[in-house]
C-alpha positions, 0 to 999 in steps of 0.5 A: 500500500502506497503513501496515504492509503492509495495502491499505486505506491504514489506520495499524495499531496498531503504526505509531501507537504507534511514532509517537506514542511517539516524539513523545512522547519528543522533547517530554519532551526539548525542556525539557531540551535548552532549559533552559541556553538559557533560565536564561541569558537569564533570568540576564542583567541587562535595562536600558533607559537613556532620555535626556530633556530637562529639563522646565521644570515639574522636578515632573514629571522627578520624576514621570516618574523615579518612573513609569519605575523603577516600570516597570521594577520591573513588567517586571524591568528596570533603568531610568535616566533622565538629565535634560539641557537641551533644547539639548544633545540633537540635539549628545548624540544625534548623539555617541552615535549615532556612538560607537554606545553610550549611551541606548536611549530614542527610537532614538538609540542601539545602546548597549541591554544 
C-alpha cells in the first residue's frame, strides 16, 4: 500500500507537504540551535607559537618574523616566533615535549591554544 492509503505506491499531496514542511522547519532551526556553538569558537583567541633556530644570515629571522605575523594577520591568528641557537633545540624540544606545553611549530609540542 502506497503513501496515504492509495495502491499505486504514489506520495499524495498531503504526505509531501507534511514532509517537506517539516524539513523545512528543522533547517530554519539548525542556525539557531548552532549559533552559541559557533560565536564561541569564533570568540576564542587562535595562536600558533613556532620555535626556530637562529639563522646565521639574522636578515632573514627578520624576514621570516615579518612573513609569519603577516600570516597570521591573513588567517586571524596570533603568531610568535622565538629565535634560539641551533644547539639548544633537540635539549628545548625534548623539555617541552615532556612538560607537554610550549611551541606548536614542527610537532614538538601539545602546548597549541
Amino acid at each position: 500500500m502506497g503513501y496515504g492509503g492509495n495502491n499505486q505506491g504514489s506520495v499524495t499531496r498531503r504526505h509531501f507537504l507534511k514532509t517537506t514542511s517539516a524539513i523545512a522547519g528543522a533547517a530554519g532551526l539548525a542556525p539557531a540551535l548552532s549559533a552559541p556553538f559557533v560565536s564561541t569558537a569564533l570568540a576564542q583567541t587562535k595562536t600558533l607559537k613556532i620555535i626556530q633556530w637562529s639563522h646565521f644570515v639574522p636578515q632573514f629571522d627578520t624576514w621570516f618574523d615579518g612573513f609569519a605575523k603577516d600570516w597570521g594577520k591573513k588567517n586571524g591568528i596570533t603568531v610568535t616566533v622565538d629565535h634560539i641557537p641551533h644547539l639548544e633545540e633537540p635539549a628545548r624540544a625534548a623539555a617541552e615535549v615532556a612538560a607537554g606545553a610550549g611551541h606548536g611549530g614542527g610537532g614538538c609540542g601539545r602546548g597549541r591554544t
